[in-house]
N, C-alpha and C positions, 0 to 999 in steps of 0.2 A: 104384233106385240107392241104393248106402249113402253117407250122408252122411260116414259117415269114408275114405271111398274113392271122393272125386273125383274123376272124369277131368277135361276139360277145359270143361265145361258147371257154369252159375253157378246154373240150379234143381234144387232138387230135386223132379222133377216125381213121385217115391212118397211127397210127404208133404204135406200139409194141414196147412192154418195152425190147423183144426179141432183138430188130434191135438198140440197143441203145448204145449195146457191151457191157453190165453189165454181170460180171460173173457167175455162175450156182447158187454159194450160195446166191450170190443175188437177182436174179432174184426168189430163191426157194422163198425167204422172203418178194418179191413183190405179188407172187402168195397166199402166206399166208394171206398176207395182205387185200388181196381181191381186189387189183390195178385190174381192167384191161387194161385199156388205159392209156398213162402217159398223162398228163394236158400239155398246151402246153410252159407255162416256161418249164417242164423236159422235153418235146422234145426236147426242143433248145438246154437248158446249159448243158442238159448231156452231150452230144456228144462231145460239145465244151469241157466242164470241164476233159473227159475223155484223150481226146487228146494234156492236158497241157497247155493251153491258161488260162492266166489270164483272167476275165469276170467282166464285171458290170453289173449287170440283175438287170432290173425294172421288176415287175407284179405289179398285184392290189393284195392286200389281200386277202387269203383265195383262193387261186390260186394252191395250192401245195408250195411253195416255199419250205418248210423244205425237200420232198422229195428232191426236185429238186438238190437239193445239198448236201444231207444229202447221198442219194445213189453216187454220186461218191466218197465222202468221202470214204465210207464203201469199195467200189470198189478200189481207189489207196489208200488207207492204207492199209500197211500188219502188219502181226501179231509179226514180230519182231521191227515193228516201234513203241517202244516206245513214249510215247507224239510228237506223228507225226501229228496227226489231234491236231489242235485250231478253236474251233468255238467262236464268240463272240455274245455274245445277249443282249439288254436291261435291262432285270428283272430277276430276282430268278422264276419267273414263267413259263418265257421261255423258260430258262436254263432246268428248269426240262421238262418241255413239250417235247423241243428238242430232248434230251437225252432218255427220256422214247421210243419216233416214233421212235430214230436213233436202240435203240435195239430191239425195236419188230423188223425194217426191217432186221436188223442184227444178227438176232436169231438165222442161220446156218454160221455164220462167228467164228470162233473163237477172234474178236475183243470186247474191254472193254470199253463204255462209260461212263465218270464220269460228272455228272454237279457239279460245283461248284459255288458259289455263298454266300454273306451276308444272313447274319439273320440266319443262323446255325454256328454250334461249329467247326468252323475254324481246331481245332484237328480232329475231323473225318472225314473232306476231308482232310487233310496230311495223314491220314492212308491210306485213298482210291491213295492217289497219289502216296504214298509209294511201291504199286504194280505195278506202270507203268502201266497204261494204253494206250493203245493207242490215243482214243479221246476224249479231255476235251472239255466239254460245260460249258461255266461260262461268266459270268459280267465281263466288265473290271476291275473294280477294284476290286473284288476277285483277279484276274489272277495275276493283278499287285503283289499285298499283298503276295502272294504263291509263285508269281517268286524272290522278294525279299528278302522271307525268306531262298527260296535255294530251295522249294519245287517243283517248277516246272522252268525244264528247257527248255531255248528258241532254243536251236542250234539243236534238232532232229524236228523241226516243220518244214514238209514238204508241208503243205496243212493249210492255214490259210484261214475259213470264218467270214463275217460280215455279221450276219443278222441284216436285220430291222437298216441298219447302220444312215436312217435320225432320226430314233426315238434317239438311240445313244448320235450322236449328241445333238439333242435338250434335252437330259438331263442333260447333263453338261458330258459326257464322250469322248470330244475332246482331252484335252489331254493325258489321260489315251492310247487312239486309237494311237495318234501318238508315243510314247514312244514304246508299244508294238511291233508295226508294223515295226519302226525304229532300233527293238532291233534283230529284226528276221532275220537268213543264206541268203546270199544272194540268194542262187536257193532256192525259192521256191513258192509255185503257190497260190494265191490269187482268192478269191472272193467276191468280196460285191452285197447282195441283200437287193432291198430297191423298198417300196411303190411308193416312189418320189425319183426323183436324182437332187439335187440341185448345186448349181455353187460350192459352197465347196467340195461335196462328190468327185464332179470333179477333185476337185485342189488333193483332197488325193487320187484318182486312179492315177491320172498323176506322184504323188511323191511316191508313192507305188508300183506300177504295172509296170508290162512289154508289153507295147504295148496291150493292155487289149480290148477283143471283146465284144461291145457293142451291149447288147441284151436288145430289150424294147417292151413286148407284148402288149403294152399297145396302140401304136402306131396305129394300123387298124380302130378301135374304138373313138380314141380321148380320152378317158374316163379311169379315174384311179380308177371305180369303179365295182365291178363287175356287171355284164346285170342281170345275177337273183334274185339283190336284187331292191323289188321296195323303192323309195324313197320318204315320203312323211313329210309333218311338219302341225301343225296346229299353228293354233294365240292362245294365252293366252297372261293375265294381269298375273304380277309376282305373285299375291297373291293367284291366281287361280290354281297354278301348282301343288300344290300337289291333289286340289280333282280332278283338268284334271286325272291327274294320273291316281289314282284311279278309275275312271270313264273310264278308257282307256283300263284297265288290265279287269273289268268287263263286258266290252261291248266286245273286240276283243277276252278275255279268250285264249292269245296265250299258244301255248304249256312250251317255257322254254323263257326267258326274259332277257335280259342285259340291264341293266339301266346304263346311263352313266352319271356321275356330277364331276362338277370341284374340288369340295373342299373335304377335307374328313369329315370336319362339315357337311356339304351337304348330304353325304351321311351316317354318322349316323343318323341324323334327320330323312329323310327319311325310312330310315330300321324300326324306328322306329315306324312313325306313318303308315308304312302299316301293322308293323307288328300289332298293336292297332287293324286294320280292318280285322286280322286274313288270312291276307294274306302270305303265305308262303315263308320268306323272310331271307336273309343272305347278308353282305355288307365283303366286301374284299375293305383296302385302305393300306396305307404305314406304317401307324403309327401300326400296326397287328402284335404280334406274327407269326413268320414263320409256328409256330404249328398248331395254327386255321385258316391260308390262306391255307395250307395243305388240313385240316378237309372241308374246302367249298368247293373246288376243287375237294376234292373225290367226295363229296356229289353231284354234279355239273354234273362231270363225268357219275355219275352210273345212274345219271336221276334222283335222288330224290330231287333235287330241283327247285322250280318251279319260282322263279325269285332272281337273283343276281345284286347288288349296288353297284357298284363301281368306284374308281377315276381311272382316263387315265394309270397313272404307273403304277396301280397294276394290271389293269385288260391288260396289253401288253401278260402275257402267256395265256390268255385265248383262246384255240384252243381247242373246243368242237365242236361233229358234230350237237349237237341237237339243237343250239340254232335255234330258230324261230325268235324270234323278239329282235329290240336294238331300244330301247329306249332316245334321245339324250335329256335329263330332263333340261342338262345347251346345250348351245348351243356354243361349242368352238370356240375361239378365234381364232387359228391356222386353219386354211382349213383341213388341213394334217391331224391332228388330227380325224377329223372328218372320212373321208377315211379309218384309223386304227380302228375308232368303229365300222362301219359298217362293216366291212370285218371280225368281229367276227361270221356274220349271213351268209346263203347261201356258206356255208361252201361245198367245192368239187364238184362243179355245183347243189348241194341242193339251192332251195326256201329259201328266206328270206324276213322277210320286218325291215326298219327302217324311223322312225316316230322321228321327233326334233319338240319342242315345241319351239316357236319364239312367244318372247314380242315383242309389237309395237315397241321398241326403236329398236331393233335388223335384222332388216329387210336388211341392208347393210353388216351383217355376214353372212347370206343366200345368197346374191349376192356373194359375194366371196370363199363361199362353190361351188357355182354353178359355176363359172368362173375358179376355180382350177378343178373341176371334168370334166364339160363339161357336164352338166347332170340338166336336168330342175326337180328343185324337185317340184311337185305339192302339192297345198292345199290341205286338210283332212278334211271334217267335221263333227263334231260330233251332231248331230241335239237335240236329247236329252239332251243334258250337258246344265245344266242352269247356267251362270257365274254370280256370287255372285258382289254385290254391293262393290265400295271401299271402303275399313276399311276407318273408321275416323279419326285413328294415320295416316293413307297414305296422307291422306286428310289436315290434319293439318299440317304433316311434308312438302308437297309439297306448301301449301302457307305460313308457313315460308320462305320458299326456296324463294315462289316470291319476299316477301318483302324483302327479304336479297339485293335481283338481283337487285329491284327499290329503295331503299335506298343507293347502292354501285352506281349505274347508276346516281342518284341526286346529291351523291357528287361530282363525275367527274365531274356533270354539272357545280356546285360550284366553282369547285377547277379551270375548266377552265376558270369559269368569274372574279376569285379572282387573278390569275397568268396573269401581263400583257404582252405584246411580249415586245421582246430585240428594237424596235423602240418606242414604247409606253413607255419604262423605257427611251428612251433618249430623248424625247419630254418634257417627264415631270421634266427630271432634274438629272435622278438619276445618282448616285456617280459611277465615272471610276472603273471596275472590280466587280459590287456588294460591293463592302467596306463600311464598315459602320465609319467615321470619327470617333476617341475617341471622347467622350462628349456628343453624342448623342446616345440615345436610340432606341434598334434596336424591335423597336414595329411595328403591322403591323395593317392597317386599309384600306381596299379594297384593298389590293396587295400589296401596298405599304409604304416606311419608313414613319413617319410621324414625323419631327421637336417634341419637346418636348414644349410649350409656355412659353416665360419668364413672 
C-alpha cells in the first residue's frame, strides 16, 4: 500500500520501520515497543523529517502522531546536543504523555527527555534543566517562563515540534508560539502536526518554515476521523441527559469510558451523581491539583478505572490504549473539538465507538460536525430508556419566556403606531428639526406634541 494513497487503514503494513533509516538504538526501542508496522503518518514524515525537510503533517487522531515525530527526534538528536530537541504541546498532560512514549522508545539511546509544564514546582524542572537534557517537552508558556528566567536556552535547538498546534492555538497560545518560534537559530528544522490545518496554521509555516513538505493522510478518505471508530449520537431533552447517561453505561457496560463536557461545573456534577449510582467514576478538569490529575491518570493507565469525566483541556494528554468508548455528554461547539475527543478511542487501529447526545435545539451542531468530518453520523436508539416528563420549572420558565417574546412583540406594535413618519410629522404641522418652541410643553399624546390650552 502507498503511503500517499491511503484508503481507510492506519498501517502501512508494505513498510518496515527497518527501511525508514532509523538507527540500531532506535529501532531496538521500536522492537521493544512492540511496533511492528509504522502507521502511515510515520511512513511518511519519518523519512521526510530524517532527510531535513521542514513538514506540516495533518493525521486524524490517534494515528501514531507522537511516534511519528517523536522517533526522528530521538534519531537526529545526539547525545551532545544539549536542549537541541523542543517539543511544544497543549497541556501538562501531554507534555507528560509525550515525554514518558519518547523514553520508552528511547530506552537504548543515551538521550534525556524532560517535560515541563504549569501546575508543578517550577524549581524542580530548573533542576532537571540544570542537567541539560537533550529534549524538552513542555507548554508554551512554561518554555517561555524558563527561557526568560535564563533556564532554558534557545540558540542549541536544532529540531523544534508543534504538536497538536490547532488545539494551541485555539487556547490562547498564539502569541507565546510566535515569540518562541521567532526567537529560535536560524538553521533549524521544524515541524508542526495537527488534526486540522487551518489558514493561520498556514500563515505560521509560511513565516516559520523553509519551504515546508506538506503531508496530509487524511486526504484518500476525505475524513478527519479515524474508520474504526463508529460514530453515532441519540436525541435527548436536556433534562434527560444524565439518566440517558446512566441508562447508556448500564445497557452497553463498555469496557473503559471518556465522557466529555463543556464546563468543569458539568463535569463535577456529573462525577457526582454517577458516583451516587455506584458507578466507578473519576473527573479530571483545569481547576485540579496537578497531584490528583496525576493520581486519575495512573489509575487510568493501569486499567483500574472504569469510566473518566472530563473537560476538552484537560483531557488533551489523554493517550490510553484501552479506552473503548467516548461519550460526547455536551455536544461541542467547535467541530474540531469534537474530532480531538474521539480520537481518544480506537487508539492504534484498535475498535472504538463514540456516541454524542443531541438536544432538539442542537441538530445544526451535528450538521457541522458532519460537514467538518465528512462522515455521516447515524441515530442510536435506546428502546428501553423511558424519557421522563418536562419538569414544571422548565415548563414554567419556558412560558415566562413566551410572554416576555409577546409582551416585547406588542410594544413594538405600539411604539410603531405611536411613532409617526417624517411626512406625517409634516402634514400635521410639526416644528422644523423636531424643536420644541420655549413655551410649550413638550407632552406627547398619540406621537405627537400637543399645544397646552389657554
Amino acid at each position: 500500500m502507498n503511503a500517499k494513497n491511503v484508503d481507510l487503514e492506519i498501517f502501512d503494513t508494505e513498510v518496515t520501520f527497518e527501511s525508514l533509516g532509523l538507527n540500531e538504538k532506535i529501532l531496538k526501542g521500536v522492537d521493544a515497543a512492540g511496533f511492528n508496522h509504522p502507521t502511515v503518518i510515520q511512513s511518511t514524515l519519518i523519512p521526510q523529517s530524517l532527510d531535513g525537510h521542514d513538514i506540516l503533517g495533518q493525521s486524524r487522531t490517534g494515528s501514531g502522531k507522537t511516534a511519528a515525530f517523536g522517533l526522528p527526534a530521538l534519531h537526529l538528536i545526539e547525545e551532545e546536543d544539549s536542549y537541541g530537541g523542543l517539543i511544544l504541546v497543549p497541556t501538562r498532560e501531554l507534555a507528560i504523555q509525550v515525554a514518558k512514549e519518547m523514553e520508552s522508545l528511547g530506552k537504548f539511546t543515551n538521550l534525556t527527555v524532560v517535560p515541563i509544564y504549569g501546575g508543578q514546582k517550577i524549581g524542580t524542572q530548573i533542576t532537571k534543566l540544570e542537567k541539560r537534557p537533550q529534549i524538552i517537552v513542555g507548554t508554551p508558556g512554561r518554555v517561555m517562563d524558563l527561557h526568560q528566567r535564563g533556564h532554558l536556552p534557545y540558540n542549541n535547538i536544532k529540531l523544534a515540534i508543534l504538536d497538536e498546534v490547532d488545539r494551541m492555538l485555539d487556547i490562547g497560545f498564539r502569541e507565546d508560539i510566535r515569540k518562541i518560534l521567532g526567537h529560535l537559530k536560524q538553521k533549524h528544522q521544524t515541524i508542526f502536526v495537527s488534526a486540522t490545518i487551518s489558514d493561520e496554521i498556514k500563515r505560521l509555516a509560511k513565516k516559520y518554515m523553509n519551504n515546508p513538505k506538506s503531508i496530509d493522510v487524511t486526504e484518500s478518505s476525505g475524513s478527519l476521523t479515524v474508520a474504526q471508530v463508529s460514530q453515532e449520537y441519540v436525541t435527548v431533552q436536556p433534562w434527560d441527559k444524565q439518566k440517558l447517561l446512566y441508562h447508556v453505561l448500564s445497557t452497553d457496560e463498555p469496557h473503559m469510558t471518556l465522557i466529555f463536557c463543556k464546563t468543569k461545573a458539568t463535569v463535577d456534577k456529573l462525577a457526582k451523581f454517577l458516583t451516587s449510582k455506584n458507578v466507578e467514576t473519576a473527573a479530571i478538569h483545569g481547576d485540579m491539583q496537578q497531584s490528583k490529575r496525576n493520581k486519575v491518570m495512573t489509575a487510568l493507565r493501569k486499567g483500574n478505572l472504569q469510566t473518566l469525566i472530563a473537560s476538552d483541556l484537560a483531557a488533551r494528554g489523554i493517550d490510553v490504549d484501552g479506552v473503548t468508548h467516548v461519550i460526547n455528554y455536551d455536544v461541542p461547539e467547535d467541530p474540531e473539538i469534537y474530532v480531538h475527543r474521539i480520537g481518544r478511542t480506537a487508539r492504534a487501529g484498535r475498535g472504538g465507538e463514540a456516541l454524542m447526545f443531541v438536544t432538539p435545539e442542537q441538530g445544526h451542531m451535528l450538521t457541522n460536525i458532519e460537514a467538518l468530518t465528512n462522515v455521516e453520523i447515524v441515530e442510536k436508539q435506546y428502546a428501553k430508556f423511558k424519557p421522563s416528563p418536562e419538569p414544571k420549572k422548565i415548563r414554567a420558565q419556558k412560558k415566562a419566556e413566551e410572554e416576555r417574546i409577546e409582551e416585547a412583540r406588542k410594544a413594538k406594535s405600539r411604539s410603531k403606531l405611536d411613532v409617526p413618519s417624517t411626512q406625517e410629522g409634516k402634514d400635521k404641522g410639526s416644528f422644523p428639526g423636531g424643536v420644541v418652541p420655549t413655551g410649550l410643553p413638550n407632552k406627547r399624546m398619540g406621537g405627537r406634541i400637543r399645544p397646552r390650552k389657554r
